[in-house]
C-alpha positions in Angstrom: -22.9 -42.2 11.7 -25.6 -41.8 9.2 -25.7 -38.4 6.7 -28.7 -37.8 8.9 -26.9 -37.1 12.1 -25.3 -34.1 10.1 -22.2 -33.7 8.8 -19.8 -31.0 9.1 -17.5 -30.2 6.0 -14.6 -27.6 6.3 -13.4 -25.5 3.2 -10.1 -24.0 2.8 -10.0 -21.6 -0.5 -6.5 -20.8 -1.2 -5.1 -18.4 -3.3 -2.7 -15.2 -3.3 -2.8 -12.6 -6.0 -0.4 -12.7 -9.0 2.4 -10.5 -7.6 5.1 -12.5 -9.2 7.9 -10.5 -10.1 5.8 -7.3 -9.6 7.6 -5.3 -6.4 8.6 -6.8 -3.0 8.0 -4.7 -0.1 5.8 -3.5 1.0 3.5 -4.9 -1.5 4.3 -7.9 -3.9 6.0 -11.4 -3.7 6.7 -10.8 -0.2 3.1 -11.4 0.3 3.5 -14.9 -1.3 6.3 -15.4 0.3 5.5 -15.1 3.8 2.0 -17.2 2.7 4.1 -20.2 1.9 5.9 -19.6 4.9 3.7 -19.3 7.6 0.4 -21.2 5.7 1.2 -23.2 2.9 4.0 -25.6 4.5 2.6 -26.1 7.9 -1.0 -26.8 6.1 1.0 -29.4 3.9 2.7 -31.2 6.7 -0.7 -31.2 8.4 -2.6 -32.5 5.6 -0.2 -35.3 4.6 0.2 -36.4 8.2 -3.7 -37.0 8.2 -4.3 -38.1 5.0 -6.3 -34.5 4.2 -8.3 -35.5 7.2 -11.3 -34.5 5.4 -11.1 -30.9 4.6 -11.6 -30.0 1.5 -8.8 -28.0 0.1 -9.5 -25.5 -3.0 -6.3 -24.2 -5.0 -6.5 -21.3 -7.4 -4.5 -21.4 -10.8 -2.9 -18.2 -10.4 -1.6 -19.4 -6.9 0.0 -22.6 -8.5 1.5 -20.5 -11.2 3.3 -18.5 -8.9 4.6 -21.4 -6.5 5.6 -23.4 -10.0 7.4 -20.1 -11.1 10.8 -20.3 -12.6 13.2 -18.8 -10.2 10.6 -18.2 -7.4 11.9 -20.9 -5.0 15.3 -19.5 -4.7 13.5 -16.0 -4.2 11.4 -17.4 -1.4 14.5 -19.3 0.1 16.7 -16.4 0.6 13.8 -14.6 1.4 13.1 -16.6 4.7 17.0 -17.0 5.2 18.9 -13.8 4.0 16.1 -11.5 5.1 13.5 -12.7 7.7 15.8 -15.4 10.2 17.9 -12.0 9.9 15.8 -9.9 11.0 14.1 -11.7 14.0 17.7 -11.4 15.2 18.5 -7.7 15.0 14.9 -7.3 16.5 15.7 -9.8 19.0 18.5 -8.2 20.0 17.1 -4.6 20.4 15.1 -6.1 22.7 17.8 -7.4 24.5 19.6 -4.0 24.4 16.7 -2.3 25.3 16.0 -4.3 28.6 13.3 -7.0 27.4 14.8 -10.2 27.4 11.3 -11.5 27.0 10.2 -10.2 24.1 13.8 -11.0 23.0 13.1 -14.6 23.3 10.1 -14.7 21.8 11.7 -12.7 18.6 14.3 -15.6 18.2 11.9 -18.1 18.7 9.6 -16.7 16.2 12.6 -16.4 13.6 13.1 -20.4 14.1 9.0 -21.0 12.6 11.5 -19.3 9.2 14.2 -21.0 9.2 12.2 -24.3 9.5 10.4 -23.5 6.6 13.4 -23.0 4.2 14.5 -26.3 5.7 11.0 -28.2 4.3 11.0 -26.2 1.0 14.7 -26.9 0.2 13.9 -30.7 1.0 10.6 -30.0 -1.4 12.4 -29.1 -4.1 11.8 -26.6 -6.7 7.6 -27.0 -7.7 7.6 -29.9 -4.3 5.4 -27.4 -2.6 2.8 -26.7 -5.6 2.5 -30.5 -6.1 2.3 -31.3 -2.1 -1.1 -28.8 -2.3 -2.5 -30.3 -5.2 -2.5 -33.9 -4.2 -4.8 -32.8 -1.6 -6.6 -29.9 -3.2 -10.2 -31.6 -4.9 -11.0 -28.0 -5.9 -10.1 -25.9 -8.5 -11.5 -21.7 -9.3 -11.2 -19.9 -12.2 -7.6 -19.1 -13.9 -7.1 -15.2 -12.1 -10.0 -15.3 -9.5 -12.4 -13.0 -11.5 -15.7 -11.8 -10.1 -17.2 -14.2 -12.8 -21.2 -12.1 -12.6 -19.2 -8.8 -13.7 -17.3 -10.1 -16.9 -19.2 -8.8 -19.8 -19.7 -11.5 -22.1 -20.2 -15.5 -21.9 -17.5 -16.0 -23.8 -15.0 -14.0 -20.9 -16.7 -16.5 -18.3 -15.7 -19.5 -20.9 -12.2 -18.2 -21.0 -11.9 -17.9 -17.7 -13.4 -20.9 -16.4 -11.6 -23.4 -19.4 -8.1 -21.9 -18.4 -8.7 -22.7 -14.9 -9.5 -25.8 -15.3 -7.3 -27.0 -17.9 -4.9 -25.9 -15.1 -5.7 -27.9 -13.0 -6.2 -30.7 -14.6 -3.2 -30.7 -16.0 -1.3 -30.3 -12.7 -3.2 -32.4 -10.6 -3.9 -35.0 -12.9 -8.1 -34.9 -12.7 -10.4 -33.3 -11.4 -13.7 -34.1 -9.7 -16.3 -31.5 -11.1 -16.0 -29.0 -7.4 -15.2 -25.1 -8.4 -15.0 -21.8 -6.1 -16.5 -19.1 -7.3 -14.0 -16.3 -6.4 -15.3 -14.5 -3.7 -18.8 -16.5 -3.7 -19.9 -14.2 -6.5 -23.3 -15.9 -7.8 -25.8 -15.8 -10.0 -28.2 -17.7 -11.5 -27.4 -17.0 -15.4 -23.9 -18.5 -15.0 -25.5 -22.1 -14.0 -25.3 -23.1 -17.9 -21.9 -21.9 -18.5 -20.5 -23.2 -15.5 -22.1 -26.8 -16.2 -21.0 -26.4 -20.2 -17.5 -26.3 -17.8 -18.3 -29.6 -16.1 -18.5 -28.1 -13.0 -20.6 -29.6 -10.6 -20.7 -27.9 -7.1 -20.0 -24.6 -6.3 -20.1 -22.9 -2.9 -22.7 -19.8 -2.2 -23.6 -17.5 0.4 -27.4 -17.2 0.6 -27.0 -15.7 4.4 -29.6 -13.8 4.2 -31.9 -15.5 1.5 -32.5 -19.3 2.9 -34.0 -20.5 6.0 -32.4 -23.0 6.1 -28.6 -23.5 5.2 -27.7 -26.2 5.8 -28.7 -28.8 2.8 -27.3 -28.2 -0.5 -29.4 -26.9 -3.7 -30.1 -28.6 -6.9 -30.3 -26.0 -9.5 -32.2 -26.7 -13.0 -29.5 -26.7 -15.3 -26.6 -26.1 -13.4 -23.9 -27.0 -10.2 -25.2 -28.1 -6.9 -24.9 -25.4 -5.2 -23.5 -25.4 -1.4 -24.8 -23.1 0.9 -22.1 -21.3 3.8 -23.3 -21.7 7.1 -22.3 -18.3 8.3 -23.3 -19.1 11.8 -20.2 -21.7 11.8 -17.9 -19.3 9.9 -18.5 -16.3 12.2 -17.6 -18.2 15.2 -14.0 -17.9 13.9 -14.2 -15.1 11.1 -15.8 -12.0 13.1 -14.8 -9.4 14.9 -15.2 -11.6 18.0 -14.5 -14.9 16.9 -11.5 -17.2 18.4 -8.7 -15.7 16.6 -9.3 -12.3 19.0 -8.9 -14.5 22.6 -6.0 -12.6 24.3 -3.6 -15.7 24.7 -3.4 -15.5 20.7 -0.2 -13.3 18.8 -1.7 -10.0 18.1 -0.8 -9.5 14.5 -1.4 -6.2 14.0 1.5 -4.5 16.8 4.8 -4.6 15.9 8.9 -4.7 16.4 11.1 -2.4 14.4 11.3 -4.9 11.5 7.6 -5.7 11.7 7.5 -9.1 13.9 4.9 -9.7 16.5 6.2 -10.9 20.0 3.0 -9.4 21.8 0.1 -11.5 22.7 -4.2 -9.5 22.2 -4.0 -8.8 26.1 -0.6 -7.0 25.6 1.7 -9.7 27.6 4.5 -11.2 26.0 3.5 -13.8 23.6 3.6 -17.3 25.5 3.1 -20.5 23.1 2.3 -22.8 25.1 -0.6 -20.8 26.6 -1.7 -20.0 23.2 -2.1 -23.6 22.0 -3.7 -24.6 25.1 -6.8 -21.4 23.9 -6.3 -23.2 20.3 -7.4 -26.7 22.0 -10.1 -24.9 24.0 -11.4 -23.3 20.7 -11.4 -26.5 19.0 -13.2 -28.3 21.7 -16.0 -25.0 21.8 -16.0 -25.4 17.4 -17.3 -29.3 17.8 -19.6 -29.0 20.3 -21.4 -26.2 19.2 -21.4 -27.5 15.2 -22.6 -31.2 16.8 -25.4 -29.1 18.3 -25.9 -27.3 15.4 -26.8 -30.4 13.1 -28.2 -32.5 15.5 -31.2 -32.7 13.3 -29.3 -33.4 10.6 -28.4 -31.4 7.4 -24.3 -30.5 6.2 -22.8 -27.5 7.5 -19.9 -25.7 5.5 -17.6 -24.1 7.1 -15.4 -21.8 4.5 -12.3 -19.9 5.1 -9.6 -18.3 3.5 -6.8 -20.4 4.1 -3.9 -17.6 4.6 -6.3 -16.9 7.6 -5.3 -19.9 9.4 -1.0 -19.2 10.3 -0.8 -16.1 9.0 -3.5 -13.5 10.2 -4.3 -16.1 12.6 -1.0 -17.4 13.7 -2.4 -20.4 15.7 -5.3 -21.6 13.0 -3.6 -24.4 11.9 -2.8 -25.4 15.7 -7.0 -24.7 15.9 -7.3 -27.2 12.8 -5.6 -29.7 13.6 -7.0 -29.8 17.5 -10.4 -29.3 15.5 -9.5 -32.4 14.0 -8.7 -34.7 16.8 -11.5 -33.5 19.3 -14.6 -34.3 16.0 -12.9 -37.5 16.1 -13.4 -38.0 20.1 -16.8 -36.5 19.7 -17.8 -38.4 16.8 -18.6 -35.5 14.5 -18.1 -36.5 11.1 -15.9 -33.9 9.0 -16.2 -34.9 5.7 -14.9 -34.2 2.1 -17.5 -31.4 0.6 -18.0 -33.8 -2.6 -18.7 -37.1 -0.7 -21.4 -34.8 1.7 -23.1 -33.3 -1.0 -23.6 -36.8 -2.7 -24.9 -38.2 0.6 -26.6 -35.6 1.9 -30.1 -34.7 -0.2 -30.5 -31.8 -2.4 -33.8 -29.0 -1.9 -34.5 -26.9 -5.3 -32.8 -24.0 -5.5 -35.4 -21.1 -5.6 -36.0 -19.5 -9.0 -35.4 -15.9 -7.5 -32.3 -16.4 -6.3 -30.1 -13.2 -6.2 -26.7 -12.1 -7.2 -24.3 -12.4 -4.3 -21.3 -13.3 -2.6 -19.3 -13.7 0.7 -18.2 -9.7 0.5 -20.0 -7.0 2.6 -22.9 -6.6 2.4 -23.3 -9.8 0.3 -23.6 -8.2 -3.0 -20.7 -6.9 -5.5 -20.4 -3.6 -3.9 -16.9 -4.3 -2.8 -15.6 -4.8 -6.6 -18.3 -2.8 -9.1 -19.6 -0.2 -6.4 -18.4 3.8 -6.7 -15.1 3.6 -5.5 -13.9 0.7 -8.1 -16.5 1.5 -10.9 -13.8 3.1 -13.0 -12.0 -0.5 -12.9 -14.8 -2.7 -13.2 -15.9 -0.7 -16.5 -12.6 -1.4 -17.7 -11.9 -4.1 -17.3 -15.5 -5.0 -19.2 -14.5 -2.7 -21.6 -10.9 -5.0 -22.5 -12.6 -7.8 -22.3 -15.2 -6.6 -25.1 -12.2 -5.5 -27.4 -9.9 -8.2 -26.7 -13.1 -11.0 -27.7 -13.4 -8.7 -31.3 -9.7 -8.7 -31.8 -9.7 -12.8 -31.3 -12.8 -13.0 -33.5 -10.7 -11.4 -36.4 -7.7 -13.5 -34.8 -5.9 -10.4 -33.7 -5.6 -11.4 -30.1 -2.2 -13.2 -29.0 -1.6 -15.5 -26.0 -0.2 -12.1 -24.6 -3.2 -10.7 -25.0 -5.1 -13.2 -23.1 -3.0 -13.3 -20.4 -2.8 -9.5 -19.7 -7.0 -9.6 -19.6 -6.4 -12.8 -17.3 -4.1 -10.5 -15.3 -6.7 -7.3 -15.5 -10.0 -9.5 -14.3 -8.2 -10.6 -10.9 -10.8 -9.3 -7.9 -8.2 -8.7 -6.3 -7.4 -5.1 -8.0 -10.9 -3.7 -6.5 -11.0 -5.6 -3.1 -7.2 -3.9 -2.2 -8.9 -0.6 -3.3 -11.8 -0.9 -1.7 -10.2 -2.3 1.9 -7.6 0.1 1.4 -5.1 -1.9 2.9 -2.6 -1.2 0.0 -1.8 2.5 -1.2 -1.9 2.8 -4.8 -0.5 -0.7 -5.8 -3.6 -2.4 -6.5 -4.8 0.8 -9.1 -0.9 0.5 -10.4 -1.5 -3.1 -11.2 -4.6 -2.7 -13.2 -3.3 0.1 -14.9 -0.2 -2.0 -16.0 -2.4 -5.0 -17.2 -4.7 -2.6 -19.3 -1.4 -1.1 -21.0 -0.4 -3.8 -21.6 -3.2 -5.4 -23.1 -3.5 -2.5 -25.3 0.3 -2.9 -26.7 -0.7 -6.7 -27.0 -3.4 -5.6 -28.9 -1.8 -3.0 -31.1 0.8 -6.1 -32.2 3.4 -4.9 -29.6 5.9 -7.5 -28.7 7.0 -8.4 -24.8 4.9 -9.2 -21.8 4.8 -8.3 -17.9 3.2 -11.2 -17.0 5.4 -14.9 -16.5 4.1 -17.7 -15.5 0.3 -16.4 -15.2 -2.2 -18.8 -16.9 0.4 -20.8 -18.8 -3.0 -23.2 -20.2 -4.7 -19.9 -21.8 -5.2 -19.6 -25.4 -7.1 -17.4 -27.7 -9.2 -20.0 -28.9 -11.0 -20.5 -25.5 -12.8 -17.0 -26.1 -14.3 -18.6 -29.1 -14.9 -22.2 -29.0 -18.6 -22.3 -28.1 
């Protein structure tokens, strides 16, 4: 198959906030926890039994911190053993007690997807999972995942974008050039810093500025730039996409202890029938993206990983049955690198806008009235943490605790309001922080957050 025919490459951006060592449940490591769980070992057994099979995997810094953590492996391990095999069997046998042998079934059977993964980490060894991901992971992001048009100076974008990559690198041993921007956030002004970087291709969502979406953008003196094709995303990310077919586990109703043994339609969740809708879905995905670039051109289809075995507790069965049937159909999934070198480049428009893959494609969700307060503060530290470091006043501690503060994911939990007052807790912890690094205070919060960061990346030019 020539590039001409189309091509259709599939992006998996991976990452978790840094909530190591900072609270368990509700909110905290348990969120990582269950990740590596129910997303980050199934992916890797996927991914090495298919030599990546062409999807391109992006892994944030502040993700790999955490999973190369001291101590967290034996956290997460008696996490899935001590706590959630436990669990699945006092639920499984309220069930039982309570007349559903059913649902009691499907409890213990669900509590086995646990106790397999503690099995695969333990045989991973302590760091095996973090180094599994980053053999196949071609993409890096910036160290904390900060909305990269709201930092306040070039020289917060430098620091941000150096630690990340220096991360990276020196985990994964190179690097090809291929960045997410954290939540898609885009605009044009960063082109120069991000190719001073040596980054060179970024993913965009231009939904509702291009025509056409589906060929990449040569920019003047920056990244290619690679346009989403939302029309491909939304048939699984949307209020009616795949993951809402009534054969799949309805994640959102819930046992005693917060496990999900129903099915969308209400029945009892059945596996079988569930992977059989995954391989239907897979089958509808090709044809319809093989229709979509018949006439050539590269889709890019972008998801969250955690999406795919966790909110979506079938993805990666989807995936990997997306897989096979492109390989029956003779649709070419390909590496997004390799399909942006074959497939040619229009120039980018000089108008282009600020946006991102957040409603309603702007910044709203992180600078608009309900997380202004955060945003200016977080502007704020960085602008007195860069004149501390220019009178070299600014420690590694320091750095970090900004790091920590510019995460998006502060103003995203705030603004979903999916998390009580955690997310305001953690900025406010960061900033206090900073300001006691600042004020020559010794001791730190933060761990093993950005362990490449230094002051001198806020000033060399």
């Amino acid at each position: 198959m020539s590039p001409a025919d189309g091509r259709l490459a599939i992006v998996l951006h991976t990452h978790m906030p840094y909530v190591e060592g900072f609270g368990t449940w509700p909110f905290g490591e348990e969120w990582l926890f269950e990740a590596a769980a129910t997303v980050y070992v199934p992916l890797l057994d996927l991914l090495d039994a298919r030599a990546g099979g062409g999807v391109t995997l992006s892994i944030t810094p502040v993700l790999a911190d955490q999973l190369e953590a001291p101590g967290v492996h034996a956290r997460l391990l008696s996490f899935l053993r001590d706590l959630r095999v436990t669990t699945h069997e006092l639920d499984a046998e309220g069930c039982r007690s309570g007349g559903e042998p059913a649902l009691a079934d499907e409890v213990h059977r669900a509590g086995g997807d646990y106790a397999r993964a503690a099995d695969r980490l333990e045989a991973l060894g302590d760091g095996g999972l973090a180094a599994g991901l980053l053999r196949h992971a071609d993409w890096t992001s910036s160290a904390t995942h900060a909305i990269l048009p709201l930092l306040a100076t070039d020289a917060g974008v430098r620091l941000q974008l150096r630690a990340g990559i220096e991360s990276h690198r020196a985990r994964a041993g190179c690097w090809g050039g291929g960045l997410w921007l954290p939540e898609c956030a885009h605009a044009p002004w960063l082109h120069p810093l991000l190719e001073e970087a040596g980054v060179h291709a970024t993913c965009v969502d231009l939904t509702d500025v291009l025509a056409d979406p589906l060929r990449p953008l040569a920019t003047a003196d920056g990244p290619l730039l690679a346009p989403l094709d939302r029309e491909t995303i939304e048939l699984v990310w949307s209020e009616g996409g795949y993951p809402a077919a009534g054969a799949y586990r309805d994640s959102h109703r819930r046992t005693v202890h917060h496990h999900h043994p129903w099915a969308n339609d209400g029945a009892v969740y059945d596996r079988d029938r569930a992977r059989e809708q995954a391989v239907a879905d897979a089958r509808d995905f090709v044809a319809r993206v093989q229709r979509r670039v018949a006439g050539g051109g590269l889709s890019v289809c972008a998801l969250d990983t955690e999406l795919l075995g966790h909110h979506w507790y079938e993805g990666l069965d989807w995936l990997a049955a997306v897989l096979d049937e492109a390989a029956r159909a003779g649709l070419e999934i390909v590496g997004l690198d390799e399909a942006l070198a074959a497939t040619p480049a229009a120039d980018a428009p000089d108008d282009l806008p600020t946006t991102s893959w957040g409603e309603p494609r702007t910044l709203w969700t992180w600078d608009g009235p309900q997380v202004a307060d955060m945003a200016f503060a977080a502007r704020d530290a960085e602008l007195r943490t860069l004149a501390a470091a220019e009178q070299g006043g600014a420690s590694p501690r320091a750095v970090r605790e900004l790091l920590a503060l510019q995460s998006s994911d502060w103003a995203f939990l705030v603004t979903r309001d999916i998390s009580g007052p955690y997310p305001r807790e953690r900025a406010a912890g960061h900033l206090a922080c900073l300001d006691a690094a600042l004020a020559g205070m010794h001791g730190s919060a933060v761990r093993n957050l950005a362990p490449f960061a230094d002051p001198a990346m806020l000033l060399a030019p």
